[in-house]
PQR file with spaces between the fields and no chain letter, atoms N, CA, C, O and H, PARSE charges and radii, in Angstrom:
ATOM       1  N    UNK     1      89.070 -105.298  103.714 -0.4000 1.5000
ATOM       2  CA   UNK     1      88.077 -105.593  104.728 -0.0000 2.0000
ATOM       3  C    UNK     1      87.287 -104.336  105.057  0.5500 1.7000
ATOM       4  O    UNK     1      87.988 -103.370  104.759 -0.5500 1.4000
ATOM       5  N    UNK     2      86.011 -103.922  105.594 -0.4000 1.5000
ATOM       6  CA   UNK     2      85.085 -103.525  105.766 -0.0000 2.0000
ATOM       7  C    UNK     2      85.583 -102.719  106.997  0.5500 1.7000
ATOM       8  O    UNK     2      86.345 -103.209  107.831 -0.5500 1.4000
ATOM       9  H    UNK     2      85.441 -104.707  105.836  0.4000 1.0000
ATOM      10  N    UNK     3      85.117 -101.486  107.055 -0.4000 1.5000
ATOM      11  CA   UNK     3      86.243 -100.622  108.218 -0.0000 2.0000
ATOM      12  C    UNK     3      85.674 -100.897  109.495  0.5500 1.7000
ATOM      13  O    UNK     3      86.385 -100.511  110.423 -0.5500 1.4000
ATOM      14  H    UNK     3      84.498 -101.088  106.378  0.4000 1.0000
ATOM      15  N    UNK     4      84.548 -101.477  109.841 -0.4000 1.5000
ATOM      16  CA   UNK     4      84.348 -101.497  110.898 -0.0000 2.0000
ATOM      17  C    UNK     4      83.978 -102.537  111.472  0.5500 1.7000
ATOM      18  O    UNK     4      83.235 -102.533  112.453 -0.5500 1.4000
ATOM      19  H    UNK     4      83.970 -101.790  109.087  0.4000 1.0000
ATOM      20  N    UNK     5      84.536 -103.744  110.833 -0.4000 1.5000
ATOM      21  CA   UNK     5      85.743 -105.478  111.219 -0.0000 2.0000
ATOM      22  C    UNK     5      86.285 -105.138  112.566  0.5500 1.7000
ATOM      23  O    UNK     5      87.002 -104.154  112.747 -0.5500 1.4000
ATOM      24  H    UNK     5      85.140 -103.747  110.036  0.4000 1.0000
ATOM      25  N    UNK     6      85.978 -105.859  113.388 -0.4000 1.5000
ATOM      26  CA   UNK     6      87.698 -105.806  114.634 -0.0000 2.0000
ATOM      27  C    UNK     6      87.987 -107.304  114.099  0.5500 1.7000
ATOM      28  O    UNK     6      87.248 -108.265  113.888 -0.5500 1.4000
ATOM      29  H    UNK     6      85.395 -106.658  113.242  0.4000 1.0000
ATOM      30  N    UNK     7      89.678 -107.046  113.941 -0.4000 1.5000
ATOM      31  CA   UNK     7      90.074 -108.288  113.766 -0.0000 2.0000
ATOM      32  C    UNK     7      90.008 -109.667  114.875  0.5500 1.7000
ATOM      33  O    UNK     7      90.002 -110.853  114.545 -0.5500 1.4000
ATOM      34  H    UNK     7      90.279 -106.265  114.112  0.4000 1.0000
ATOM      35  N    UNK     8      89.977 -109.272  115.852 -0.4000 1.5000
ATOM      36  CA   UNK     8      89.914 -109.864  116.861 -0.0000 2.0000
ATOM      37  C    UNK     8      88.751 -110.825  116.850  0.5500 1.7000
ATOM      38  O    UNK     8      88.885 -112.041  116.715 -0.5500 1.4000
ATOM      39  H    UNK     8      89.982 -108.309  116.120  0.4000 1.0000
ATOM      40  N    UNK     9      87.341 -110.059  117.035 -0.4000 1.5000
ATOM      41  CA   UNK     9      86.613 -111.197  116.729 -0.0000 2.0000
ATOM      42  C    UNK     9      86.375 -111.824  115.162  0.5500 1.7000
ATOM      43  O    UNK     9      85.701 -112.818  114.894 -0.5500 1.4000
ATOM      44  H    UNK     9      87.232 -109.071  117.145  0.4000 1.0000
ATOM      45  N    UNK    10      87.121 -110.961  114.205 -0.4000 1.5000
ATOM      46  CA   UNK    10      87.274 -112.383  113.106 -0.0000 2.0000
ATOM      47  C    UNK    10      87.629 -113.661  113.615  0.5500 1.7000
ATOM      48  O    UNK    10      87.003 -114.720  113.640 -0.5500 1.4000
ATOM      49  H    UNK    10      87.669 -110.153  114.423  0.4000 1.0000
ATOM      50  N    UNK    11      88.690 -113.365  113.992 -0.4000 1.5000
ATOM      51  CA   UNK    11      89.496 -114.572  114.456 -0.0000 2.0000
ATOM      52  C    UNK    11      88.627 -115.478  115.036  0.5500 1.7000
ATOM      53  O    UNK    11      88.301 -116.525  114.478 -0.5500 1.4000
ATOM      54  H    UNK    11      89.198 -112.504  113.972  0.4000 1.0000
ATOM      55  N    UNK    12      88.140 -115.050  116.386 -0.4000 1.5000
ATOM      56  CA   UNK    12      86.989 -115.557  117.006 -0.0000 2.0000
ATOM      57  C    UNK    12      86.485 -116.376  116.454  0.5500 1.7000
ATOM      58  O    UNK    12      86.520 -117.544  116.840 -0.5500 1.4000
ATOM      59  H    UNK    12      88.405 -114.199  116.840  0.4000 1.0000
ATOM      60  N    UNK    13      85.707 -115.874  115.100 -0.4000 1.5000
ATOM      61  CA   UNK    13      84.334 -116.624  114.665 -0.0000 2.0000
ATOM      62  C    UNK    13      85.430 -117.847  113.712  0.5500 1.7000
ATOM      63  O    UNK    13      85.095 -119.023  113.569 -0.5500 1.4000
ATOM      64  H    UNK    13      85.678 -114.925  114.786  0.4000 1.0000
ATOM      65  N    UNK    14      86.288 -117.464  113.341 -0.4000 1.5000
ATOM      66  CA   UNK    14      87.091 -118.636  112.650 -0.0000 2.0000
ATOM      67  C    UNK    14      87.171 -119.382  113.126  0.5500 1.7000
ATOM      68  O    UNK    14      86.683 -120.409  112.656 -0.5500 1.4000
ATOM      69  H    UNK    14      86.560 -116.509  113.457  0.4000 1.0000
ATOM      70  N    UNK    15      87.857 -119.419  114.432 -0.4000 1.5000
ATOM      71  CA   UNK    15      88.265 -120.759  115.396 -0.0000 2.0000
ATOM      72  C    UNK    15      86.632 -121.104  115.510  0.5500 1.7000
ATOM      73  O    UNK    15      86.088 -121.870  114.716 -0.5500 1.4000
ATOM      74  H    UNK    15      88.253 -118.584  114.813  0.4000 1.0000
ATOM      75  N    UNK    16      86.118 -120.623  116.300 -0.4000 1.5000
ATOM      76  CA   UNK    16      84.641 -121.311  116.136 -0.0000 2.0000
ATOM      77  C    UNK    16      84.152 -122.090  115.344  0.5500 1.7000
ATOM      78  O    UNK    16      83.794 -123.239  115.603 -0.5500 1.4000
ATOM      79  H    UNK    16      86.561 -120.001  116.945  0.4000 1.0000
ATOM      80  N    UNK    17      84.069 -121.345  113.931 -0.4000 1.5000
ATOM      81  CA   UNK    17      83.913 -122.777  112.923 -0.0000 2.0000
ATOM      82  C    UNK    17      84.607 -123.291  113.017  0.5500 1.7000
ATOM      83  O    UNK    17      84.084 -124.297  113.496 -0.5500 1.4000
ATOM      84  H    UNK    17      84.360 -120.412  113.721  0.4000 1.0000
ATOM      85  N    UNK    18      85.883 -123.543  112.917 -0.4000 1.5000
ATOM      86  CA   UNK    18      86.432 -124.263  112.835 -0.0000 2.0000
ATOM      87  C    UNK    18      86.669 -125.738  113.699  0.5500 1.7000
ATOM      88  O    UNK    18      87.149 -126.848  113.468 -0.5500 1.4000
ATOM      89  H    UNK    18      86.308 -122.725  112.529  0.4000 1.0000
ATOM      90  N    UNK    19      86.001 -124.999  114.871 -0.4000 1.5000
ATOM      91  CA   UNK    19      85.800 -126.153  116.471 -0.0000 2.0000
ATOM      92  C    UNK    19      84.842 -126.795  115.873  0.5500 1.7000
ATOM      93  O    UNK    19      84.790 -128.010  115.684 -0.5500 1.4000
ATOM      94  H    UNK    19      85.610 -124.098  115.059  0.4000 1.0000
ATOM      95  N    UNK    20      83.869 -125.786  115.485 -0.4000 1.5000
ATOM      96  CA   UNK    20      82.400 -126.709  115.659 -0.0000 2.0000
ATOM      97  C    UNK    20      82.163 -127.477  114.243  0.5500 1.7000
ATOM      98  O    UNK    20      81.309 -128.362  114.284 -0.5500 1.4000
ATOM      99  H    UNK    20      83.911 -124.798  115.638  0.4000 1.0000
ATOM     100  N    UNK    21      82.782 -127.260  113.046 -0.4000 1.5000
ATOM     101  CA   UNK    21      82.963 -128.187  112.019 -0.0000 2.0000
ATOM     102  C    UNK    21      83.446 -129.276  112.682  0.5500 1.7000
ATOM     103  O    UNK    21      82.723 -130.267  112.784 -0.5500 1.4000
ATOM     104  H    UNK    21      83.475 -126.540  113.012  0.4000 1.0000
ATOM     105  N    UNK    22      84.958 -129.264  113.330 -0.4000 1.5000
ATOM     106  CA   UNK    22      85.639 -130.205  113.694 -0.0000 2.0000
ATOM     107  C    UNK    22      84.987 -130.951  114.156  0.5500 1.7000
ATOM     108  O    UNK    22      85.173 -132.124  113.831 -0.5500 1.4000
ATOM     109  H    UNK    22      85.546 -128.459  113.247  0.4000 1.0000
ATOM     110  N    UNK    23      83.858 -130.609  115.181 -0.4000 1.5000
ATOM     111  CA   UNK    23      83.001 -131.337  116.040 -0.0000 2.0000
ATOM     112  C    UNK    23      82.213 -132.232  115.481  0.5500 1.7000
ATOM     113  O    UNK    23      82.206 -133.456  115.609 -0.5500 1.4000
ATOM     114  H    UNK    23      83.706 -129.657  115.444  0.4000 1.0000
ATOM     115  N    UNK    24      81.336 -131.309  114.652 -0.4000 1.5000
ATOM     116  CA   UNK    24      80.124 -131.995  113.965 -0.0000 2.0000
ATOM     117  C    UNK    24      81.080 -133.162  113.017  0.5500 1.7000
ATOM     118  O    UNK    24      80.543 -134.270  113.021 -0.5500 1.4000
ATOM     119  H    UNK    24      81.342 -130.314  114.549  0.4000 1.0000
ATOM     120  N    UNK    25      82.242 -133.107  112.307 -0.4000 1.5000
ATOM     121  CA   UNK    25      82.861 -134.335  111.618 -0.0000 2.0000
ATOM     122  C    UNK    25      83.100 -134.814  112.491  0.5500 1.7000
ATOM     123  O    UNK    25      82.446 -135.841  112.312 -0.5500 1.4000
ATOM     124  H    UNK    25      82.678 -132.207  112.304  0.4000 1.0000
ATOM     125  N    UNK    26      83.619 -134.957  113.541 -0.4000 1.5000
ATOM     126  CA   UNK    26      84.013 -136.267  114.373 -0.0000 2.0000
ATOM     127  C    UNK    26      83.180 -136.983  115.060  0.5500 1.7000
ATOM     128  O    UNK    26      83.396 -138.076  115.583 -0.5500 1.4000
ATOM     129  H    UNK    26      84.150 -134.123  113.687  0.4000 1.0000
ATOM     130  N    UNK    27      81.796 -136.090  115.061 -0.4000 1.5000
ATOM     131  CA   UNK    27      80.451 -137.022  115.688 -0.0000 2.0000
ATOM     132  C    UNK    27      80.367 -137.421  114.722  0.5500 1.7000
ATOM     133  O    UNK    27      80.360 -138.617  115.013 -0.5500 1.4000
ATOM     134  H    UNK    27      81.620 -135.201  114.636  0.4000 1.0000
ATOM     135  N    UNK    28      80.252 -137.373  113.210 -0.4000 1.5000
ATOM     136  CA   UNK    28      79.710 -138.109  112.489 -0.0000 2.0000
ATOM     137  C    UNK    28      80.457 -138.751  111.538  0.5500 1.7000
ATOM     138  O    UNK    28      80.065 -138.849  110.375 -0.5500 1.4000
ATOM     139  H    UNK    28      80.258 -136.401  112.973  0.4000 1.0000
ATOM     140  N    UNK    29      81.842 -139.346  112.056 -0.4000 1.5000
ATOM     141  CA   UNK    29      82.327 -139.846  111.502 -0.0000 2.0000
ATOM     142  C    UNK    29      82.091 -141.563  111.458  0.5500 1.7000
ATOM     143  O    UNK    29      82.343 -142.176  110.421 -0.5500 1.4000
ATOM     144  H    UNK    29      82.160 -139.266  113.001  0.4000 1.0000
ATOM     145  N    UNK    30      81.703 -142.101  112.400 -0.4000 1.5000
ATOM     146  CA   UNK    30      80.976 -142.994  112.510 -0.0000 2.0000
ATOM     147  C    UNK    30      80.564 -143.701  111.260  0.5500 1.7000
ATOM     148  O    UNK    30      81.094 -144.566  110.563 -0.5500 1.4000
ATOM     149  H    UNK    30      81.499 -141.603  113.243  0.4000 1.0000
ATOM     150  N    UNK    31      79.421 -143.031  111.211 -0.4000 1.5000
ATOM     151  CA   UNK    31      77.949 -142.856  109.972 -0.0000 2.0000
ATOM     152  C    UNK    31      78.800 -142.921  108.724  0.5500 1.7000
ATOM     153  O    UNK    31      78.888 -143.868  107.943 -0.5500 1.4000
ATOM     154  H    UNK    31      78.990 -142.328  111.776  0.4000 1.0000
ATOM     155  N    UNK    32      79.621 -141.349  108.652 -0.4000 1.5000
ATOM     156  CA   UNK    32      80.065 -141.236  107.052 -0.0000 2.0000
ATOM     157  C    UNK    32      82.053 -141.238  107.470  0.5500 1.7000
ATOM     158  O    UNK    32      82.527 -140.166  107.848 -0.5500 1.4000
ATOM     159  H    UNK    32      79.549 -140.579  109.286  0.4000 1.0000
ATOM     160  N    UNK    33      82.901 -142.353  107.358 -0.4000 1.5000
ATOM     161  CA   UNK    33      83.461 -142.329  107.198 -0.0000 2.0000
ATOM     162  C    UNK    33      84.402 -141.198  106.540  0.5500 1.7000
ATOM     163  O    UNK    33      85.512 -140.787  106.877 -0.5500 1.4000
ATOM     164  H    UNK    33      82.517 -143.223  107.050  0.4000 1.0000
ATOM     165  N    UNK    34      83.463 -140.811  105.369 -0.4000 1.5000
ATOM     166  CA   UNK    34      85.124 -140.344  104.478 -0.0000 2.0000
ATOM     167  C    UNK    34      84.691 -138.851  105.067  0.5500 1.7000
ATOM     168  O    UNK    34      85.542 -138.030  104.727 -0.5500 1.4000
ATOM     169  H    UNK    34      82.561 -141.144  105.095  0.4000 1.0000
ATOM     170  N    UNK    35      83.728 -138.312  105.772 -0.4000 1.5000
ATOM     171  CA   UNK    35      83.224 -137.008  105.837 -0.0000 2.0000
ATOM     172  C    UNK    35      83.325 -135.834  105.071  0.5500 1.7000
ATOM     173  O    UNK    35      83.909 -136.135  104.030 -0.5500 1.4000
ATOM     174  H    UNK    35      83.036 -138.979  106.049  0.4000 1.0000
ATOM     175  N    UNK    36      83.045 -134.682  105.086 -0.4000 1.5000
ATOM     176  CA   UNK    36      82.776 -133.821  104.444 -0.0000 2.0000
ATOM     177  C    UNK    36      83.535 -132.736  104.768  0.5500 1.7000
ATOM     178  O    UNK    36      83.188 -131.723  104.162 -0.5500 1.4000
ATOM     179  H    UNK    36      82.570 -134.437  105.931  0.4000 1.0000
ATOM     180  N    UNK    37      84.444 -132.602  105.510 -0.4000 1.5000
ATOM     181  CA   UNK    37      85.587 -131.750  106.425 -0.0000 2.0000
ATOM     182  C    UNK    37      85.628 -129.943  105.662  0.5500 1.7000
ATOM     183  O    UNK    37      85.236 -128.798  105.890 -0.5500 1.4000
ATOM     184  H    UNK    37      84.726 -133.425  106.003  0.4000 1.0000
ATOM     185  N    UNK    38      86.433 -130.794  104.617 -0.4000 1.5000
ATOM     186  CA   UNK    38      87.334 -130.002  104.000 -0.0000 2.0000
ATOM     187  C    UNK    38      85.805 -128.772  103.208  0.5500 1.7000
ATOM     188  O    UNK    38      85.625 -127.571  103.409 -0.5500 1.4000
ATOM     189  H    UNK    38      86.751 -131.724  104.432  0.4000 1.0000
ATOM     190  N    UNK    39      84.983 -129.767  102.320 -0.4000 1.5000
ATOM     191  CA   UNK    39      83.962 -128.912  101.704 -0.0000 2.0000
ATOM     192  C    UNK    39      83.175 -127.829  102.950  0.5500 1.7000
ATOM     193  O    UNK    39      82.821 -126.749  102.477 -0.5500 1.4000
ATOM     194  H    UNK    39      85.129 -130.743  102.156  0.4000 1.0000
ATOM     195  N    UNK    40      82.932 -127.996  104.208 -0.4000 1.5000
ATOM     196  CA   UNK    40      82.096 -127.901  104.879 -0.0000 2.0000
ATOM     197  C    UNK    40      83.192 -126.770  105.841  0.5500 1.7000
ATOM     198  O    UNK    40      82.428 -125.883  106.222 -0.5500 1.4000
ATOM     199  H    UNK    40      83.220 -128.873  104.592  0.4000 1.0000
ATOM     200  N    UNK    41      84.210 -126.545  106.216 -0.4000 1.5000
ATOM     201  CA   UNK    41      85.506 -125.647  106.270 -0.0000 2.0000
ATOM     202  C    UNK    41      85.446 -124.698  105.290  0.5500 1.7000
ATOM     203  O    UNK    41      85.498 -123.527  105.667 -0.5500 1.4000
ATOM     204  H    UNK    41      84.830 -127.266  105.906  0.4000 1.0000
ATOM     205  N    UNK    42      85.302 -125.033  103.572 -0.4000 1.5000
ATOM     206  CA   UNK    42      85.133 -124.385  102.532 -0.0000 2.0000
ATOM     207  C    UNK    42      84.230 -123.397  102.858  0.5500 1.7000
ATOM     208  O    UNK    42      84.630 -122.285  103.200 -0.5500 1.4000
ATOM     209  H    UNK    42      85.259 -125.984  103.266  0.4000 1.0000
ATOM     210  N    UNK    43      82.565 -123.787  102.766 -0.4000 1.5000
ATOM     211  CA   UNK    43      81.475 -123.213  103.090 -0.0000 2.0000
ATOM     212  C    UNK    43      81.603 -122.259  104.175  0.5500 1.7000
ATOM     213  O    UNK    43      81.519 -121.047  103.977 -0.5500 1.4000
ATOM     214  H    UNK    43      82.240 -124.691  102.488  0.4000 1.0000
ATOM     215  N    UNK    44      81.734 -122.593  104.921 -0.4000 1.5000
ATOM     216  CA   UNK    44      81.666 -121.487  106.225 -0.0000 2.0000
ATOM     217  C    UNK    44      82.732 -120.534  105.966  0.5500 1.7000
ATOM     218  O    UNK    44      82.543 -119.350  106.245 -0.5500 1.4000
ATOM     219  H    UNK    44      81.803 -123.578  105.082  0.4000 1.0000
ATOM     220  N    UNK    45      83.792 -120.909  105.481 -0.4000 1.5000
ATOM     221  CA   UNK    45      85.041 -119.747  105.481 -0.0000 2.0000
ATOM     222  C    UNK    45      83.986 -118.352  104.597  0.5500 1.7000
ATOM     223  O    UNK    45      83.407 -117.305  104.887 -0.5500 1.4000
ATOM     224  H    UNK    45      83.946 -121.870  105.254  0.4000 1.0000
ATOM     225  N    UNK    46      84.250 -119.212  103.423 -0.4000 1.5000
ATOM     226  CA   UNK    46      83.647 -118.294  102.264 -0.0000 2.0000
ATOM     227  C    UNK    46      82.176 -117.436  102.758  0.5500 1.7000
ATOM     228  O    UNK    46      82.041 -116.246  102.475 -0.5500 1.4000
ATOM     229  H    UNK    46      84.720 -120.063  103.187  0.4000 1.0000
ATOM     230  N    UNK    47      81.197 -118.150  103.467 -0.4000 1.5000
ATOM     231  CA   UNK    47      80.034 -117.765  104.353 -0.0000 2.0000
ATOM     232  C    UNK    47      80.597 -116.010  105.093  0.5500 1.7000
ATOM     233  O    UNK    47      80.195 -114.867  104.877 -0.5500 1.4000
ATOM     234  H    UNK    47      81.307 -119.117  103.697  0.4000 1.0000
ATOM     235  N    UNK    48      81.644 -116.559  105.975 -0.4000 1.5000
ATOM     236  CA   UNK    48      82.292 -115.685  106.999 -0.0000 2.0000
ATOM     237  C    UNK    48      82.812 -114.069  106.084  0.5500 1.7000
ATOM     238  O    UNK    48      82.515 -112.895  106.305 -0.5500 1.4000
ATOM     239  H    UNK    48      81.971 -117.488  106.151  0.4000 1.0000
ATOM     240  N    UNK    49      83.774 -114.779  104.924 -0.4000 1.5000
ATOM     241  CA   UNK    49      84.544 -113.868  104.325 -0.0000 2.0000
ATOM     242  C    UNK    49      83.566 -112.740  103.797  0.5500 1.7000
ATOM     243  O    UNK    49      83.773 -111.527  103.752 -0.5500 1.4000
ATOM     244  H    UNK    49      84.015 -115.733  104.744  0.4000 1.0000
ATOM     245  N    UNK    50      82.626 -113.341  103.473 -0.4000 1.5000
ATOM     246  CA   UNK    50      81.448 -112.825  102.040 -0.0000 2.0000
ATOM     247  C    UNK    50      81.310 -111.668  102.527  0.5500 1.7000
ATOM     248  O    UNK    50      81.235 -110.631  101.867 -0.5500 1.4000
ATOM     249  H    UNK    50      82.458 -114.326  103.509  0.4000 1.0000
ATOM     250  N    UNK    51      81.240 -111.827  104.484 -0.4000 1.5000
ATOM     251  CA   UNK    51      80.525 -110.567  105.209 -0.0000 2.0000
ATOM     252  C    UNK    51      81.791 -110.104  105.872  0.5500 1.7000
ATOM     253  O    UNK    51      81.740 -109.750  107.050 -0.5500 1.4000
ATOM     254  H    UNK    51      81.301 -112.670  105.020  0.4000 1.0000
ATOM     255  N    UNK    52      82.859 -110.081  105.245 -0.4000 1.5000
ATOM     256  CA   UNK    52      83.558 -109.132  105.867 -0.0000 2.0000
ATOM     257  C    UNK    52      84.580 -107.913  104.939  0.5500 1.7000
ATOM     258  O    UNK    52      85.286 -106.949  105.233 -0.5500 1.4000
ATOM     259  H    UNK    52      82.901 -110.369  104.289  0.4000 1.0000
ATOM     260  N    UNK    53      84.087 -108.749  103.474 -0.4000 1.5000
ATOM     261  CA   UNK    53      85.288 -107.948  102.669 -0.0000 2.0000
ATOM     262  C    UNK    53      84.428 -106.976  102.262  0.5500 1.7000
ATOM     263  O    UNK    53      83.213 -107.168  102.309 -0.5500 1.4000
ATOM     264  H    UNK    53      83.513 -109.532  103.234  0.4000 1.0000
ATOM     265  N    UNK    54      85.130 -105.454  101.674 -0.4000 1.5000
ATOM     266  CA   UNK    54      84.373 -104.888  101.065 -0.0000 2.0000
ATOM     267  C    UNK    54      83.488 -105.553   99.810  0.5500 1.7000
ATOM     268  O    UNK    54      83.472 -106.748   99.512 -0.5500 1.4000
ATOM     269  H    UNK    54      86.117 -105.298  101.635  0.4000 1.0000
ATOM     270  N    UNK    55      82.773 -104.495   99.165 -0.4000 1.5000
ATOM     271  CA   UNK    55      82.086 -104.770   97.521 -0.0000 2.0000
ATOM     272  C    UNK    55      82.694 -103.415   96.869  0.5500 1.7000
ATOM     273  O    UNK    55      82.448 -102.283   97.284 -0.5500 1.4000
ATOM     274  H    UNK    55      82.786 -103.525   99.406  0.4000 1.0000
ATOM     275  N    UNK    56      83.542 -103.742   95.762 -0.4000 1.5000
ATOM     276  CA   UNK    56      83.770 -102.872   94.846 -0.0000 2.0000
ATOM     277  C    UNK    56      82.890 -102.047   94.388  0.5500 1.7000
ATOM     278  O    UNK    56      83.197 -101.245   93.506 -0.5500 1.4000
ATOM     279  H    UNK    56      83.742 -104.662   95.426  0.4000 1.0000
């Protein structure tokens, strides 16, 4: 990780997506049944990570 990360608000922004994915699938579960959860959890993690690990 990138030296000047606080882990703390990693965490932060994780749970965050993670609320507000949760959110946005359960409003729209309705509409699209099988939803998009898991891909859309995927995206943002990887989004999050991209900017926190170093680059070789």
């Amino acid at each position: 990780m990138r030296e000047d990360v606080i882990p703390q608000q990693v965490g932060n922004v994780l749970r965050d997506i993670y609320l507000g994915t949760l959110y946005r699938w359960f409003r729209e579960a309705e509409n699209e049944p099988e939803g998009r959860l898991e891909q859309e959890l995927m995206q943002a993690s990887e989004l999050l990570l991209n900017g926190i690990v170093t680059r070789p």
